[in-house]
VEXLO-378875 format. One record per residue (C-alpha): residue number from 1; z, x, y. Coordinates in steps of 0.05 Angstrom, whole numbers. Example, Ala and Ser with C-alpha at 12.3 -4.5 7.8 and 13.67 -1.06 7.14 Angstrom:
BEGIN
<nr->1 | pz->156 | px->246 | py->-90>
<nr->2 | pz->143 | px->273 | py->-21>
//
This chain:
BEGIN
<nr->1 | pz->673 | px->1734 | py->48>
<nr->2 | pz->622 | px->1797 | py->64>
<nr->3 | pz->552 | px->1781 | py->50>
<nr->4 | pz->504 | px->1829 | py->61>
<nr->5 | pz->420 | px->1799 | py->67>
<nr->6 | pz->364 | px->1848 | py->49>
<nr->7 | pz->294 | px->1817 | py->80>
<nr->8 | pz->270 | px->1885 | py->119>
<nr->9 | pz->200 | px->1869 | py->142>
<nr->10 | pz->151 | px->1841 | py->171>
<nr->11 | pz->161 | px->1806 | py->229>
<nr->12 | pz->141 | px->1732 | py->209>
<nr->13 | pz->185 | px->1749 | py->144>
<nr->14 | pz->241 | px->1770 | py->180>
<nr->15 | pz->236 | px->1709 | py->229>
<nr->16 | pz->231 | px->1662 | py->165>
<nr->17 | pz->300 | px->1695 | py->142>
<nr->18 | pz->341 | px->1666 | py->202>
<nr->19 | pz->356 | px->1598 | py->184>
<nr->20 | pz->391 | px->1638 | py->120>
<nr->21 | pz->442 | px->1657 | py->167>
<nr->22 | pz->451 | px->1593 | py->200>
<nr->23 | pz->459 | px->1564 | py->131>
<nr->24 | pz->516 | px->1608 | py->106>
<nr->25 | pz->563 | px->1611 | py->169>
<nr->26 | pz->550 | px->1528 | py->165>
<nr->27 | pz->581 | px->1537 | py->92>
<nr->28 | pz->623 | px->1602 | py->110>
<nr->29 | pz->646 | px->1592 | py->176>
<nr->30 | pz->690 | px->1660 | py->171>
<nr->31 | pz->645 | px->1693 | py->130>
<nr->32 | pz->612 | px->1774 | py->162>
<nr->33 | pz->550 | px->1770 | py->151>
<nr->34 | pz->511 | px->1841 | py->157>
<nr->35 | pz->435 | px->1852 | py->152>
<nr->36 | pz->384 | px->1904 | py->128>
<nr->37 | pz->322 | px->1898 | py->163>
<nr->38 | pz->270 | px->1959 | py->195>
<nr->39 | pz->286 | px->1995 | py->247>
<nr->40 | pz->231 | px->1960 | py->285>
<nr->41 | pz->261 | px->1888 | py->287>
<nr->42 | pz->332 | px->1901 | py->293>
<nr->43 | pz->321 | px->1863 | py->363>
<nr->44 | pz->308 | px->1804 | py->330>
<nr->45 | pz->356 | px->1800 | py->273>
<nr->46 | pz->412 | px->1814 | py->329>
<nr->47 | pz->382 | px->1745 | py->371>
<nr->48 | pz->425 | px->1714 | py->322>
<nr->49 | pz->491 | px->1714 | py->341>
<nr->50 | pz->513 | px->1703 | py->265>
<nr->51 | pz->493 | px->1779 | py->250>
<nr->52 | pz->549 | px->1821 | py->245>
<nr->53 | pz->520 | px->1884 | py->236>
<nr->54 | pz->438 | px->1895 | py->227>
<nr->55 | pz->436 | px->1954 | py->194>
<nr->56 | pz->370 | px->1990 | py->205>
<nr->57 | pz->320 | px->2018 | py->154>
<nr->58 | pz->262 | px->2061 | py->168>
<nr->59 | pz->219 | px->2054 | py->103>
<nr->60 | pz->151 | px->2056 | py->141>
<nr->61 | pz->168 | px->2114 | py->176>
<nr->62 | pz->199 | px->2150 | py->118>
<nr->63 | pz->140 | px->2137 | py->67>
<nr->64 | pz->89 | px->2179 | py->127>
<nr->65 | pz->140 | px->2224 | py->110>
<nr->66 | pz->168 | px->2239 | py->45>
<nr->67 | pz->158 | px->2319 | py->49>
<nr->68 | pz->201 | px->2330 | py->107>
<nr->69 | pz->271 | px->2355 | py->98>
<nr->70 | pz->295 | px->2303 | py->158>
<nr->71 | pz->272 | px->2243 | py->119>
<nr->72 | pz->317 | px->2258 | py->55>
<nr->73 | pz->371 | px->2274 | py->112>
<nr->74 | pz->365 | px->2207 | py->139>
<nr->75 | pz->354 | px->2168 | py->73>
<nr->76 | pz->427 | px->2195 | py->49>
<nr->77 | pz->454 | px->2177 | py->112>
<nr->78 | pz->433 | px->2110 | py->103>
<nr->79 | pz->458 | px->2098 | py->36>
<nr->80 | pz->528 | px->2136 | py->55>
<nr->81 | pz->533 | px->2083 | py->112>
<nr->82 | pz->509 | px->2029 | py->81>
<nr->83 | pz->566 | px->2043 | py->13>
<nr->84 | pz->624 | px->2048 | py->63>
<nr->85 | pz->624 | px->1977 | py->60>
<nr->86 | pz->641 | px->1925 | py->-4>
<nr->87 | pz->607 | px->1860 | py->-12>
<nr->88 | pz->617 | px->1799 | py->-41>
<nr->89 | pz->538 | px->1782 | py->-37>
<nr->90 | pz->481 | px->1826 | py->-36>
<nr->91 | pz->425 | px->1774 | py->-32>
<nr->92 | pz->352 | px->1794 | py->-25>
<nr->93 | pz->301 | px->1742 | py->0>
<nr->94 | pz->244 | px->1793 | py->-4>
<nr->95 | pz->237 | px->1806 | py->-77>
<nr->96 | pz->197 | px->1877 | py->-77>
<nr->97 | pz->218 | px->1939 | py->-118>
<nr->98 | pz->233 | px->1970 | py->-35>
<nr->99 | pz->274 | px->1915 | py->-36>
<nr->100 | pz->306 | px->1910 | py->-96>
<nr->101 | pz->330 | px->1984 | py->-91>
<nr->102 | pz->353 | px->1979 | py->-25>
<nr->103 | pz->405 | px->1929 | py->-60>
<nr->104 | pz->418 | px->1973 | py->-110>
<nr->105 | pz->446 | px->2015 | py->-60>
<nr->106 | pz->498 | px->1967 | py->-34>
<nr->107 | pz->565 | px->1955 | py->-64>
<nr->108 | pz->568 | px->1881 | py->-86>
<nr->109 | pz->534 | px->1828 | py->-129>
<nr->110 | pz->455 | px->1835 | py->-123>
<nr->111 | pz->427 | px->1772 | py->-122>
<nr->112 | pz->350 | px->1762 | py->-123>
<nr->113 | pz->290 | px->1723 | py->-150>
<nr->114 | pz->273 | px->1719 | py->-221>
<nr->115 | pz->211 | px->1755 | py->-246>
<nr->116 | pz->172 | px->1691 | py->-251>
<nr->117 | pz->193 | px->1682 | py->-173>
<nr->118 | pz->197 | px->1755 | py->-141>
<nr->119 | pz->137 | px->1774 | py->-105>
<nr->120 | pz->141 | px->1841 | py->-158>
<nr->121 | pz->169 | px->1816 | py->-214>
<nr->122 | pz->197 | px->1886 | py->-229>
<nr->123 | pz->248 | px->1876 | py->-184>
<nr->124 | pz->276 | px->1827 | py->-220>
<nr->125 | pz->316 | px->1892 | py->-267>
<nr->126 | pz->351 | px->1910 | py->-206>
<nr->127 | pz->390 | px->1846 | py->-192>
<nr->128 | pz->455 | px->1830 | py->-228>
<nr->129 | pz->440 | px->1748 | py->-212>
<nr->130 | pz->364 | px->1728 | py->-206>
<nr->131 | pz->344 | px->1651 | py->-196>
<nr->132 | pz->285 | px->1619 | py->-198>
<nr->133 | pz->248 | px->1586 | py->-145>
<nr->134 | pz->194 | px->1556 | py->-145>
<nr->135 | pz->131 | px->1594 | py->-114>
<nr->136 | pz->103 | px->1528 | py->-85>
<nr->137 | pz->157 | px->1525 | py->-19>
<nr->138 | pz->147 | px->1551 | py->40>
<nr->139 | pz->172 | px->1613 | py->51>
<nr->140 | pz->233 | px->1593 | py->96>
<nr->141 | pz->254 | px->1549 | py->37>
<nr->142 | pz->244 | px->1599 | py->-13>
<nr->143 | pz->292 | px->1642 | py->26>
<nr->144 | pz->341 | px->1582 | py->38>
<nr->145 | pz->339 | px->1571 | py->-32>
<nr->146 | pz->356 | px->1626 | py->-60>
<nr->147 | pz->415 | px->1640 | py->-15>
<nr->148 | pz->436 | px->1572 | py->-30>
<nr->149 | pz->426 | px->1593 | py->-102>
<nr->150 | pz->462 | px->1660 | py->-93>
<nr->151 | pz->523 | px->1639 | py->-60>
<nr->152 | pz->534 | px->1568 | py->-86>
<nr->153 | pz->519 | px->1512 | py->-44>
<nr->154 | pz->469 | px->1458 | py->-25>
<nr->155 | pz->413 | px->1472 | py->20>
<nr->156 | pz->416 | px->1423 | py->90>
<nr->157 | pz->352 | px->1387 | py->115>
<nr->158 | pz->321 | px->1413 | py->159>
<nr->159 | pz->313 | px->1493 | py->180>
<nr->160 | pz->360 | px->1522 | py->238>
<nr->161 | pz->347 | px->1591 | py->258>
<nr->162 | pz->397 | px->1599 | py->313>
<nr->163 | pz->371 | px->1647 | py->358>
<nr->164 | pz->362 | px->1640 | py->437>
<nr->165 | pz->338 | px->1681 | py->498>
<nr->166 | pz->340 | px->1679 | py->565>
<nr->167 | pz->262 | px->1659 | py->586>
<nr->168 | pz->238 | px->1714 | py->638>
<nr->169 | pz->242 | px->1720 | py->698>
<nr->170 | pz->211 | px->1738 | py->766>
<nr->171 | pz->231 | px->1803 | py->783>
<nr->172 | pz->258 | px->1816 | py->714>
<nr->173 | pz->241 | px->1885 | py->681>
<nr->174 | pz->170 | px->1859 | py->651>
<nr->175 | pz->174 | px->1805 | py->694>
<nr->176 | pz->105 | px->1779 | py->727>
<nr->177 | pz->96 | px->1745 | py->792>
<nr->178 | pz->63 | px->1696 | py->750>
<nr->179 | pz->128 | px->1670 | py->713>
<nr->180 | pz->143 | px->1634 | py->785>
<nr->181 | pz->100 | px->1582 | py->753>
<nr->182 | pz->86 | px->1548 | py->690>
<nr->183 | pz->53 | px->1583 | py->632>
<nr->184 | pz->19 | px->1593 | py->570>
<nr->185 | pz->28 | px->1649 | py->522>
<nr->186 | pz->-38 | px->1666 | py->489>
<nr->187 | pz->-27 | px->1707 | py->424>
<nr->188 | pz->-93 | px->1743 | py->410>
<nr->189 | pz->-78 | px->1795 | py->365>
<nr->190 | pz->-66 | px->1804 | py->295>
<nr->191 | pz->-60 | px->1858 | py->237>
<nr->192 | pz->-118 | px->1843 | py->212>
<nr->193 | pz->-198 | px->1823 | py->242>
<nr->194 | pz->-212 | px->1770 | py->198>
<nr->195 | pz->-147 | px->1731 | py->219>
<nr->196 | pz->-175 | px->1736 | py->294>
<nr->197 | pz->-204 | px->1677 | py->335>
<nr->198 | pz->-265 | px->1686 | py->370>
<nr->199 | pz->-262 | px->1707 | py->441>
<nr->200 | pz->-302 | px->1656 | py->463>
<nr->201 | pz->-251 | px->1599 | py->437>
<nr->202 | pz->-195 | px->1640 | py->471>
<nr->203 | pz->-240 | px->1628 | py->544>
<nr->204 | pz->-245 | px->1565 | py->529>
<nr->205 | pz->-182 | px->1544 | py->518>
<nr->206 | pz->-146 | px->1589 | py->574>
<nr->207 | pz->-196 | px->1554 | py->622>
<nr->208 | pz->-177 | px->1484 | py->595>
<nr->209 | pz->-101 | px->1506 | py->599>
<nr->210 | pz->-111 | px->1533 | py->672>
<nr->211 | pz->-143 | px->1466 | py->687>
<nr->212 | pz->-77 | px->1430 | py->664>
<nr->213 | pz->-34 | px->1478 | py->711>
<nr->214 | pz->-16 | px->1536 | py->666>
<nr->215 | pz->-22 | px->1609 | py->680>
<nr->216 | pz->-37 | px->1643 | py->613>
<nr->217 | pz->-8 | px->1714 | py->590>
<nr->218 | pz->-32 | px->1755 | py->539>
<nr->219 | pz->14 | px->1801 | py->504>
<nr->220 | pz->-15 | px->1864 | py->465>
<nr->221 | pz->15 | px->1923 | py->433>
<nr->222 | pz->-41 | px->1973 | py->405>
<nr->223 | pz->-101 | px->2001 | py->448>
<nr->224 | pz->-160 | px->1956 | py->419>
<nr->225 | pz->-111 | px->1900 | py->429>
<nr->226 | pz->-98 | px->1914 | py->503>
<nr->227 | pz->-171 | px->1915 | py->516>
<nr->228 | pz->-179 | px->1849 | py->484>
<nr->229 | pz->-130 | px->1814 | py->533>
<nr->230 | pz->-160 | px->1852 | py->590>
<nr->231 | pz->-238 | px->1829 | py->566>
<nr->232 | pz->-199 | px->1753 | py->568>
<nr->233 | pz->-153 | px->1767 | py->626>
<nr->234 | pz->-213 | px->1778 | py->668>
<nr->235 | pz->-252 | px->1708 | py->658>
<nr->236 | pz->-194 | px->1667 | py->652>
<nr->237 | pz->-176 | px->1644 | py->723>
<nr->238 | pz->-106 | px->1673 | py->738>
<nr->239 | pz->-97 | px->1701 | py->661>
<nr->240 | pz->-44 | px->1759 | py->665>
<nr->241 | pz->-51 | px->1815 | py->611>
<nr->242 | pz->16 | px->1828 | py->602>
<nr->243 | pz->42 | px->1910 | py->602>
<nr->244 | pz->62 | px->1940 | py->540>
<nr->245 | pz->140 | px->1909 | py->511>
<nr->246 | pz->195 | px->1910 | py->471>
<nr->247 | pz->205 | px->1854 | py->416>
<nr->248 | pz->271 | px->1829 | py->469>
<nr->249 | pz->227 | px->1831 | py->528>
<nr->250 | pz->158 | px->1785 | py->492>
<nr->251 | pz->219 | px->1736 | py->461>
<nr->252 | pz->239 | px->1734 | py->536>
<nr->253 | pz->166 | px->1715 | py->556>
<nr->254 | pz->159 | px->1658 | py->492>
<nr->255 | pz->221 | px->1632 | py->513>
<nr->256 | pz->191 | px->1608 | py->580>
<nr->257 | pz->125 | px->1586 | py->557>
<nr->258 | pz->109 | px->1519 | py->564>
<nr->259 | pz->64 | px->1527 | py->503>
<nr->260 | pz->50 | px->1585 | py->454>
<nr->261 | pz->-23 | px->1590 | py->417>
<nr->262 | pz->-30 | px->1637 | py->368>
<nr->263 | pz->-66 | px->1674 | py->314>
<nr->264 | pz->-34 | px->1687 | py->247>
<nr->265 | pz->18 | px->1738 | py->270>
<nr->266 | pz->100 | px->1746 | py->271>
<nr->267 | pz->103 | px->1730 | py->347>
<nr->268 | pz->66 | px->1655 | py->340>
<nr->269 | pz->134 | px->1650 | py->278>
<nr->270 | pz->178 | px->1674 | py->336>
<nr->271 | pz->153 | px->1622 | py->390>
<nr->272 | pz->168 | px->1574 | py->339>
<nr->273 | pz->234 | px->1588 | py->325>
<nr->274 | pz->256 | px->1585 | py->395>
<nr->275 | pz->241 | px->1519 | py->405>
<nr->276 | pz->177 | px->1527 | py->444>
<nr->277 | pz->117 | px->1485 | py->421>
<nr->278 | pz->73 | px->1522 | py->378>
<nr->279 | pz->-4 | px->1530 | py->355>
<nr->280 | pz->-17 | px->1575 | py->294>
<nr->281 | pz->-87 | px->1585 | py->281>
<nr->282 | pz->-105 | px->1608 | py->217>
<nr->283 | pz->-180 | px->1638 | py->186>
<nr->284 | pz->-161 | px->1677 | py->141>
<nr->285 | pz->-96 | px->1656 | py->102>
<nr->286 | pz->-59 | px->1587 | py->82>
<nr->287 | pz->-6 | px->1559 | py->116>
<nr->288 | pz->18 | px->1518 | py->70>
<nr->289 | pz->61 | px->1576 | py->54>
<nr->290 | pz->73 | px->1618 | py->106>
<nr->291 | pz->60 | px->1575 | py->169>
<nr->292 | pz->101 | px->1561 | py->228>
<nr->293 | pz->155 | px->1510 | py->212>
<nr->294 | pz->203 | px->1486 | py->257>
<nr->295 | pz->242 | px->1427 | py->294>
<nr->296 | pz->205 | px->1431 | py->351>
<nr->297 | pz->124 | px->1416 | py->357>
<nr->298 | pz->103 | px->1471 | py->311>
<nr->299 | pz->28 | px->1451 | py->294>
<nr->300 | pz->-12 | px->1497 | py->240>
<nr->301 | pz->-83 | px->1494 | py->245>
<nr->302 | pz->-150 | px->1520 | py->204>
<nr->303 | pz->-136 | px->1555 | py->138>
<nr->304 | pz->-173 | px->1606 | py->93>
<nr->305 | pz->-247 | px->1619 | py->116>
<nr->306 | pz->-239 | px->1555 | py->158>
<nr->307 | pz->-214 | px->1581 | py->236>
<nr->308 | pz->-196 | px->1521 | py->272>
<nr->309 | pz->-256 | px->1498 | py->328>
<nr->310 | pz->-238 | px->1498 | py->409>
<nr->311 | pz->-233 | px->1417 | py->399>
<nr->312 | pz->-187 | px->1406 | py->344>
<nr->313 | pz->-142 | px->1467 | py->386>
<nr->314 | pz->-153 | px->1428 | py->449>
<nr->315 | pz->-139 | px->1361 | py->413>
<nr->316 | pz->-67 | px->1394 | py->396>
<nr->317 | pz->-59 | px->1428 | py->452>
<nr->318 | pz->-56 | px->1379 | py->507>
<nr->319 | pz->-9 | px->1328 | py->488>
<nr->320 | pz->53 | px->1384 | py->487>
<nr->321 | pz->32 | px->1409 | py->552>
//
């Protein structure tokens, strides 16, 4: 059996798409399973050692681009490449039109949610097999589900997404001489300023976390964000703000942290599903739906126009420590 899975973005999404994998070699032990996900998480989707083949996209960068003769170039290219191979699945857990005709450019049975279960219902014309499911689950079991759904067989109990990586190192290539001891990973930033948590609960925790032992790190990726974790880095004792890094390289750093506190972001889904225990604090969305889940401590606190205070954080915090 080739299956081929279309969930291409973002990185929380693409996280929540693992176990989906995990699920179908369980049910299809010699089954190829191949993968269409952006260019900019191919990293991740090739953590699981499941993946065949993940196949990258570049939608985001084609759309800034639609006028140049190079993005047509590379859009064919895609779809020749994608066409050389036949499958027996094409199942997409993302149910938008993007999605939807990305499917329609592979060679196999589309599978995808109905329109009363697609996040665009119009994608629902594309599909040769849509199923419902219901738009109360959590995301990961929405995804299971409909794989399940798609390829005909019963959905296990509990979430598995598979993936590994070696914690960093000292002396490794973003290594820090920090990682000698035990450490937090502070997620700060998110896509958006209403799902941030103040600054002030950020101090406040890293100095009750350096109290229990832990040097605390602070990843960042755009310029306002690196200035953030410097602002924090500075007064919290010992706080490292981490250099600029691949998705491999900040899995590397997650993997070692003896706890991960986050904002609403795909990293805090990533700690999560490697096993590490896991705050997500949410102000500005619910997490009923789209929060971290996982074996492993994986605690989801604060919702919509409610950010969670330093004590409730604290109160989690300290007993996985």
């Amino acid at each position: 059996m080739r299956i081929l899975l279309i969930k291409t973005s973002s990185l929380g999404d693409v996280v929540h798409n693992l176990p989906v994998v995990t699920d179908l070699r369980a049910n299809f032990p010699n089954a190829a399973i191949d993968w269409v996900v952006e260019e900019a998480y191919t990293d991740i989707v090739g953590l699981h050692p499941d993946v065949r083949h993940s196949i990258p996209v570049a939608l985001r960068r084609w759309r800034k681009s639609l006028l140049d003769a190079n993005t047509w170039r590379e859009l064919r290219a895609f779809r020749a490449g994608l066409q050389m191979q036949s499958y027996d699945s094409v199942i997409d857990t993302q149910g938008l039109l993007k999605s939807a005709l990305l499917a329609r450019m592979a060679r196999g049975r589309r599978c995808g949610y109905a329109a009363s279960s697609a996040r665009e219902p119009i994608s629902a014309r594309l599909y040769d097999a849509c199923f419902e499911v219901p738009n109360d689950l959590h995301a990961v079991a929405r995804n299971r589900q409909l794989a399940a759904l798609a390829a005909g067989y019963a959905v296990a109990a509990a979430p598995v997404y598979g993936i590994t990586v070696p914690p960093a190192t000292e002396g490794s290539p973003c290594g820090t001489p920090t990682l000698a001891g035990p450490h937090a990973v502070l997620l700060t930033a998110t896509s958006r300023d209403d799902k941030l948590w103040p600054e002030a609960s950020w101090i406040a925790l890293g100095h009750a976390l350096h109290g229990r032992g832990l040097t605390c790190l602070l990843p960042s990726g755009s310029g306002t964000e690196r200035e953030r974790a410097k602002r924090l880095a500075q007064v919290i004792p010992d706080a490292v703000a981490l250099p600029p890094m691949g998705l491999r390289e900040l899995a590397g750093q997650l993997a070692g942290a003896r706890i991960v506190v986050g904002v609403d972001t795909g990293l805090v889904h990533l700690a999560a599903a490697l096993g590490r225990p896991t705050l997500a604090l949410f102000a500005a969305s619910d997490p009923t739906l789209t929060g971290v889940l996982a074996a492993a401590p994986a605690i989801n606190l604060g919702r919509r126009g409610e950010p969670p205070p330093v004590d409730a954080v604290l109160a989690a915090a300290m007993p996985l420590i």
